[in-house]
C-alpha positions, 0 to 999 in steps of 0.5 A: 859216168857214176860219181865215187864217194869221196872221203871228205872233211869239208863243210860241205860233207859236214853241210851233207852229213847234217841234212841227212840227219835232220831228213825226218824232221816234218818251210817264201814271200817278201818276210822271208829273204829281202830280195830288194836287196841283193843286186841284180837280176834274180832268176828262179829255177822251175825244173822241166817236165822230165829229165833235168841237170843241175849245179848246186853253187854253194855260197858262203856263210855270213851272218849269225842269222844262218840257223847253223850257226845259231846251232853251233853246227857251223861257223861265219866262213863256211860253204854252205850249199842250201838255206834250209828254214821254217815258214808260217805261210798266209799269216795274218789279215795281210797273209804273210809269210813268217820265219818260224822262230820256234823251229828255226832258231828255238825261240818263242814263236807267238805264230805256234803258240796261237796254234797250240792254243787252238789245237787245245781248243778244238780247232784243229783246221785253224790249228793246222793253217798256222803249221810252219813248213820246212824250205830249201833255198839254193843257188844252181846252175841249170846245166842243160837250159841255162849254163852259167847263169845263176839261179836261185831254186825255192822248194819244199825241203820234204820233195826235194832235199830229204830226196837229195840226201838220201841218193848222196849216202853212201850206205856200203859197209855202213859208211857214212860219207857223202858224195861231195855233189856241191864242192866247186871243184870236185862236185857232181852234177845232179839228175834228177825227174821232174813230174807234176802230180795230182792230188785232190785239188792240187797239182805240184811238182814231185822230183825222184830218180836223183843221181850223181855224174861227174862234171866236164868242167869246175864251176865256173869263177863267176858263178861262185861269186855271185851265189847268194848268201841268202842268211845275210837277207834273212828277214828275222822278226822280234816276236812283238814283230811275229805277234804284229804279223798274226794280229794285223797290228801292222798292216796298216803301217805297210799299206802306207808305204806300198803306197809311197814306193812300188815294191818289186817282186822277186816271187819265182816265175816258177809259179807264173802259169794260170793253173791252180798249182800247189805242192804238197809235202809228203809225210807231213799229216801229223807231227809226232807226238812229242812235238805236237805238244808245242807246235805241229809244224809237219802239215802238208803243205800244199802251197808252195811249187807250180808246174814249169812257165820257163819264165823269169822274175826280176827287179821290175817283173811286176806290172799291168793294171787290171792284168795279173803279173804272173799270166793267171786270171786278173780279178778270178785266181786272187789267193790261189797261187803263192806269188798272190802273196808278194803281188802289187796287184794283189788288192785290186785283184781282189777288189775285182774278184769280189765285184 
């Protein structure tokens, strides 16, 4: 049964209302959200192949370091239904990933700085590596494989949110309300297809049809308390700590303590099968002209979703000498995929594909 629109006042229409208005706006790794800590097991979301049905659960607002909120947007408290951020990826000798402080929070990023002065210089391919990218990060519930387990999904904001948003408007008489799909009580569950497509190298996921039906039941309590409030572990640099990153002034202090304490990954099993899998964003060739004048952050990207494994990540998930943790190509597939990133394997991969 089709969901009606709602008129609403909640902060999660708000939440709605202010995603649609930022849909056009041209970006995880371990710099990104600390999973080490948050307790428990963390399960990541891969869509099917086809049709899926999901639960957006919302979570609740906790700290200054929601972008939001620095935008006085919206207030410690509130419900919000996504992470929505900027990432530099594969930044540095160590190939980090960084919160884009620029795009995120409107502070001096020394990240696009180095990429302006590129850009300046001519080289516009060094340029465009360092482009930040938009991402989404929610807690759902994957009604039809998974139910009442909570997931966490990570997925470019231009192939899945901006999709998202656009089905939620309700654009007769030109209303601008939202359907209230992530309310607790009174939400939808959300159709949407899943296919993987093929671009030049690349394959990634591409997710269209998006539709909105009423649930047969309220969220389960449970599932609400565990939704994780991913601005609480938000890994924010200082910009010495962004410039540390970019030049490897602090790759050697990070070698010693992966040394002393093995680090668990957290990377999506999503991105767990040995294919050469990228996403690539839609609409982010270029930036417009006013904004390239600072930082281009609208690049492509085509490092970011894999097609589906059913697979999951936890706290202990990374493991094997000389047998890659994500079941590609140990000493062959090194720097192809994201997890590559996050791996404990990663240097001897290496290593190992070089030999």
């Amino acid at each position: 049964m089709a969901v009606k629109t709602r008129k609403r006042n909640s902060s999660l229409s708000k939440r709605a209302k202010i995603s649609y208005e930022t849909k056009d706006y041209g970006g995880g790794g371990s710099r990104i959200i600390d999973w080490k800590k948050i307790d428990g097991e963390i399960q990541f979301l891969q869509p099917a192949v086809g049709k899926n049905a999901i639960n957006i659960i919302p979570f609740a607002i906790k700290s200054k370091n929601h972008p939001l909120v620095r935008q006085g947007q919206m207030e410690i408290g509130e419900l919000d239904y996504c992470l929505d951020i900027w990432v530099h990826r594969n930044i540095g000798p160590s190939e980090s990933s960084v919160i884009c402080l620029k795009k995120t929070y409107g502070k001096a990023c020394p990240i696009c700085e180095e990429a302006e002065k590129m850009r300046k210089a001519g080289k516009d391919e060094e340029s465009k590596a360092l482009y930040s990218k938009r991402r989404c990060f929610y807690n759902v519930e994957d009604v039809r494989k998974k139910p009442g387990e909570l997931q966490v999904f990570d997925v470019s904001y231009h192939l899945f949110e901006k999709e998202l948003i656009d089905e939620a408007r309700n654009e007769e008489e030109g209303a601008e309300e939202f359907i209230d799909f992530a309310d607790p009580r009174t939400g939808s569950v959300i159709h949407f297809r899943c296919s993987v497509v093929k671009k030049g190298r690349f394959e990634f996921n591409e997710y269209k049809s998006f539709s909105f039906k009423e649930r047969d039941e309220q969220i389960d309590d449970e599932l609400l308390e565990k939704a994780i409030s991913f601005d609480a572990y938000l890994n924010v640099p200082s910009y010495e700590e962004a410039q540390a990153i970019l030049y490897g002034a602090d790759e050697d202090k990070e070698e010693d303590e992966e040394e002393e304490e093995e680090k668990p990954v957290r990377k999506s099993s999503a991105k767990a099968k040995g294919k050469a899998v990228d996403e690539e964003e839609e609409d982010d060739d270029e930036d417009d002209e006013e904004d390239s004048e600072d930082d281009e952050d609208d690049e492509e990207d085509t490092e970011d979703d894999d097609p589906p494994s059913g697979k999951k990540a936890g706290k202990n998930s990374a493991s094997g000498n000389g047998k890659c943790p994500y079941k590609h190509t140990f000493g062959k597939d090194a720097d192809k995929h994201e997890e590559c990133e996050d791996c404990d394997e990663w240097v001897k991969c290496t290593k190992a594909k070089k030999q």
